[in-house]
C-alpha positions as CSV (number, residue, x, y, z in Angstrom):
1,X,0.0,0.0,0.0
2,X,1.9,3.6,-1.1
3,X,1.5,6.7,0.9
4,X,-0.8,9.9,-0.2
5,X,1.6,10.8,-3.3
6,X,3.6,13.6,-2.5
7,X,7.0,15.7,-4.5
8,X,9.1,13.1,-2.0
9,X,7.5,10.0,-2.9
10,X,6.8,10.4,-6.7
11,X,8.8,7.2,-7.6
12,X,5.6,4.9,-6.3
13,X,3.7,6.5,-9.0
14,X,5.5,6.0,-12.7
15,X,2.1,6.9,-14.3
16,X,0.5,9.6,-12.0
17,X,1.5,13.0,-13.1
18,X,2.3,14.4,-9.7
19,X,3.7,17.8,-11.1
20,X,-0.1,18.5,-12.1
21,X,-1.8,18.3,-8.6
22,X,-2.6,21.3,-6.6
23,X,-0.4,21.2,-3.2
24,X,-0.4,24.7,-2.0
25,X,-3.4,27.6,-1.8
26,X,-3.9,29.5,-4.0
27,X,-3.6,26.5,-6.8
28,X,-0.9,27.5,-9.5
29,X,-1.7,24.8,-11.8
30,X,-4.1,26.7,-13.8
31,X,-5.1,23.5,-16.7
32,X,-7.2,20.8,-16.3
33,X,-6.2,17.7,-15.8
34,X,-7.6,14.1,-15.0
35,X,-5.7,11.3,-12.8
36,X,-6.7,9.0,-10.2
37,X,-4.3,7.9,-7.0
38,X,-6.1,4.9,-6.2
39,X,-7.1,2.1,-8.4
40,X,-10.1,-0.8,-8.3
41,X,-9.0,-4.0,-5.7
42,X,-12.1,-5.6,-5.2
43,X,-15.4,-5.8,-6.5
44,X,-18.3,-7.9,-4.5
45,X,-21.8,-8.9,-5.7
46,X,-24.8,-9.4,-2.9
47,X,-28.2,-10.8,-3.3
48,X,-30.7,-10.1,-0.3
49,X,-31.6,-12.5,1.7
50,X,-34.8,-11.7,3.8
51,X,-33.8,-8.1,4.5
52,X,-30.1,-8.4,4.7
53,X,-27.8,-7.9,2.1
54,X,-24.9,-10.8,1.6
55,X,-22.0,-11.6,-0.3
56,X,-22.2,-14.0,-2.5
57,X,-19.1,-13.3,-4.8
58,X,-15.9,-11.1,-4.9
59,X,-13.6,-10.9,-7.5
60,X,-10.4,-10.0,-6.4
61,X,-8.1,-7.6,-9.1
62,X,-4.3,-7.5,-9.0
63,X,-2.1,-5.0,-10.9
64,X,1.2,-4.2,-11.6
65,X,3.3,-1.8,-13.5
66,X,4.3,-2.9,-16.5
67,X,8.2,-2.2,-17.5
68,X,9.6,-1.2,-21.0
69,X,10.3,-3.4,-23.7
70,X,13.4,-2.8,-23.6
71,X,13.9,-4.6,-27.1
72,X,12.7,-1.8,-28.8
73,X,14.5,2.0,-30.2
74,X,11.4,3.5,-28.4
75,X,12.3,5.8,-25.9
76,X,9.3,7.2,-24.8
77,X,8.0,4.1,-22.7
78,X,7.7,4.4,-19.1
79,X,5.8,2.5,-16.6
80,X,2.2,1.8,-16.9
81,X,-0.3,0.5,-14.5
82,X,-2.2,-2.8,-16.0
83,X,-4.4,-5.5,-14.8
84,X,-2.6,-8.8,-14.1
85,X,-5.2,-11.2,-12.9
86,X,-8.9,-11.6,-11.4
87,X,-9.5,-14.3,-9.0
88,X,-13.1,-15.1,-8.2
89,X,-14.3,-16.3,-4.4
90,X,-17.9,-17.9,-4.3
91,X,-19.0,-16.7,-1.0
92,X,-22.3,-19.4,-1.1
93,X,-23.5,-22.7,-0.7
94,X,-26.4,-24.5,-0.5
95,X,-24.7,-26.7,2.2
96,X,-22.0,-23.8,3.8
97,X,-24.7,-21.3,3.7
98,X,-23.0,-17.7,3.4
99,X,-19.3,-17.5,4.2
100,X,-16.7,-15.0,4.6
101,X,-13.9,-16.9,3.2
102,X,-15.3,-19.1,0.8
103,X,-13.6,-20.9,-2.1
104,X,-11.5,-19.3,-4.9
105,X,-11.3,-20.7,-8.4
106,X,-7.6,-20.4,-10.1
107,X,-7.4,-16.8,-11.5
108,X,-7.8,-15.0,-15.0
109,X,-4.5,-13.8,-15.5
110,X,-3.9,-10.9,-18.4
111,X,-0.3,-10.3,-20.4
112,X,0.1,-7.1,-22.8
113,X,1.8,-5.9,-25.6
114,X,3.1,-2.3,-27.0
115,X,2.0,-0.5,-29.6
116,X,3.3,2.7,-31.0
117,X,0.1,5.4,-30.6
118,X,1.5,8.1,-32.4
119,X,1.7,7.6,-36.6
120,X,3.8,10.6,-37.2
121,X,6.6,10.2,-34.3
122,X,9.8,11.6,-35.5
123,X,12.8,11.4,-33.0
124,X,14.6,14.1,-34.8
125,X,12.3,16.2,-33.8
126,X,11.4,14.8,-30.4
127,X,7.7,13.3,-31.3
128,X,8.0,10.5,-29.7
129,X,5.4,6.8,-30.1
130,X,3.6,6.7,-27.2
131,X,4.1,3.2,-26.8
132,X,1.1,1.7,-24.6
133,X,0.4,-1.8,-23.7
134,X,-2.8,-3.4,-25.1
135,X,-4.2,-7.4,-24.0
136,X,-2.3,-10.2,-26.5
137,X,-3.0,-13.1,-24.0
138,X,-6.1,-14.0,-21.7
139,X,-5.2,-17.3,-19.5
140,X,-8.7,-18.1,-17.9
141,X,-9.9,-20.6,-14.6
142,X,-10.3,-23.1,-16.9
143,X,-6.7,-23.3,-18.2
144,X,-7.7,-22.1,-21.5
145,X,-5.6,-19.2,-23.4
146,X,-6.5,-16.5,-25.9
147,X,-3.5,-15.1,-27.8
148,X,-5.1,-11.9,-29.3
149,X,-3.4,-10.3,-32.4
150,X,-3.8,-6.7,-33.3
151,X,-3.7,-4.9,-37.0
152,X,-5.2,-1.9,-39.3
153,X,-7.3,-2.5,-42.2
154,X,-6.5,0.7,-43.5
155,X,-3.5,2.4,-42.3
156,X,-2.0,5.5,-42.4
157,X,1.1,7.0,-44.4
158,X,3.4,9.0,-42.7
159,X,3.5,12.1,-45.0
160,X,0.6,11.6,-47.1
161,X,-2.1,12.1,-44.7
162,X,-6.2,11.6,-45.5
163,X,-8.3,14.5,-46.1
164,X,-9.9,15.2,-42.7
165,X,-13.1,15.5,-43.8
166,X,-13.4,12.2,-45.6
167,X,-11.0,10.2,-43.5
168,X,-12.0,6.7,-43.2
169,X,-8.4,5.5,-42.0
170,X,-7.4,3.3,-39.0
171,X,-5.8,6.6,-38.2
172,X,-7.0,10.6,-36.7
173,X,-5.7,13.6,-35.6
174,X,-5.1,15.0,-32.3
175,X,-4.5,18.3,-31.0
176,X,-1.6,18.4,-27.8
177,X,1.5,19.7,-26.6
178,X,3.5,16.7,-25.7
179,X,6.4,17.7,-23.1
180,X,9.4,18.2,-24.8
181,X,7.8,18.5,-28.4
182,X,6.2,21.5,-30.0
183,X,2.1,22.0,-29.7
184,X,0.0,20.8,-32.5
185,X,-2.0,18.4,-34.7
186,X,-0.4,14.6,-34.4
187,X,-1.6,11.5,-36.1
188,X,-2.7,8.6,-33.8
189,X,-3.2,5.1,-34.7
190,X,-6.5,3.0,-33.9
191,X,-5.4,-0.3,-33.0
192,X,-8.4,-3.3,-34.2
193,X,-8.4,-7.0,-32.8
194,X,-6.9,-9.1,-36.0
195,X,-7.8,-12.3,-34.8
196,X,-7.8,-14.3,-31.2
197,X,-6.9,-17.7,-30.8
198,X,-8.5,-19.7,-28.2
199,X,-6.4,-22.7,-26.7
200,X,-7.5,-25.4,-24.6
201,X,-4.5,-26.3,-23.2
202,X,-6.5,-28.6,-20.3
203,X,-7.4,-31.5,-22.8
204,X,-5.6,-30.4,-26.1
205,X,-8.2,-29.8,-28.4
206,X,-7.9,-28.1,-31.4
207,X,-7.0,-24.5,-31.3
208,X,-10.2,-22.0,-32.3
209,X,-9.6,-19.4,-34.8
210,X,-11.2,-15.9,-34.8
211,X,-10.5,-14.0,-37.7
212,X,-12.1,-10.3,-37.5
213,X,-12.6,-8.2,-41.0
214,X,-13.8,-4.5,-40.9
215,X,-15.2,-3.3,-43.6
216,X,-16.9,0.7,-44.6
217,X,-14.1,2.5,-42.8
218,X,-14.2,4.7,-39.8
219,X,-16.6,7.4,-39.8
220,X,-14.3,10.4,-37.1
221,X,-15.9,13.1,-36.0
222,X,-14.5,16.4,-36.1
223,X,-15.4,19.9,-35.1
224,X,-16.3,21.8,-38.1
């Protein structure tokens, strides 16, 4: 459990921009900005019995930051808070009746992979990917595992960018000022599920296929 994030203990939170939150009166950070300090641990489901309300199930959510790929030229990765696993406690029984500690089934456990964000990164000019992890690999209770595959039907060009008005590419514009870099309009990449492979790695059975096609093209909207 980390302490109330403060200037002294900033390392225990690689993903928290501490340098945004207001810590004296009057506040001298002046833009808006959205971050959390706490994430979800537990999440329990009741059912009311007579005119009590029990648990009958908690799911229990682990995370962990993720570390860079160090295998990769991209610089820009830092740490980044992801789920790891759900483990599910049944909290009822027709013979045990309602319980407090209940029996837990073997967990769902998540694994990621990094994808560059930014289309028109540029490290002579200090744009930078925006590498962030996405799911590739679901292992569930039931020993089975989905390798997930990511892709873009229709991708961008660096340098030969769609008309904004009629873009229908896996790919939009964004307006920022990343730190480091100079303000403007970037190109950002939208990510689709390619396929997912479902493995029953329990009793061997054949490997299921998912194969996903998009077709019309994306329809952005955009302030006129």
């Amino acid at each position: 459990l980390c302490a109330p994030p403060t200037s002294a203990n900033d390392a225990a939170y690689p993903d928290t921009p501490l340098d945004l939150k207001c810590t004296t009166s009057p506040c001298t950070q002046h833009s808006p900005s959205y971050f959390s300090t706490r994430h979800l641990t537990a999440v329990t489901a009741q059912a009311l019995d007579g005119t009590t309300w029990r648990a009958v199930d908690r799911w229990d959510l682990a995370h962990a930051f993720l570390d860079p790929d160090l295998s990769t030229t991209a610089d820009d990765q830092e740490q980044a808070l992801v789920l790891t696993s759900v483990a599910r406690t049944g909290l009822y029984s027709p013979s045990a009746g309602y319980t407090t500690t209940g029996i837990t089934v073997p967990s769902t456990y998540f694994a990621y992979e990094r994808l560059a964000n930014r289309v028109d990164y540029s490290y002579a000019l200090g744009v930078l990917p925006m590498t962030l992890p996405r799911v590739d690999k679901v292992r569930t209770e039931l020993d089975g595992v989905s390798d997930i595959t990511y892709g873009q039907s229709d991708p961008c060009t660096p340098g030969s960018w769609p008309t904004l008005s009629t873009n229908s590419t896996n790919c939009y514009p964004h307006y920022s000022a990343p730190e480091g870099a100079p303000a403007g309009f970037g190109w950002y990449n939208k990510w689709l599920v390619s396929t997912i492979t479902d493995n029953d790695e329990a009793s061997g059975s054949p490997a299921r296929l998912h194969t996903y096609t998009y077709t019309g093209g994306g329809a952005w909207h955009r302030d006129e």
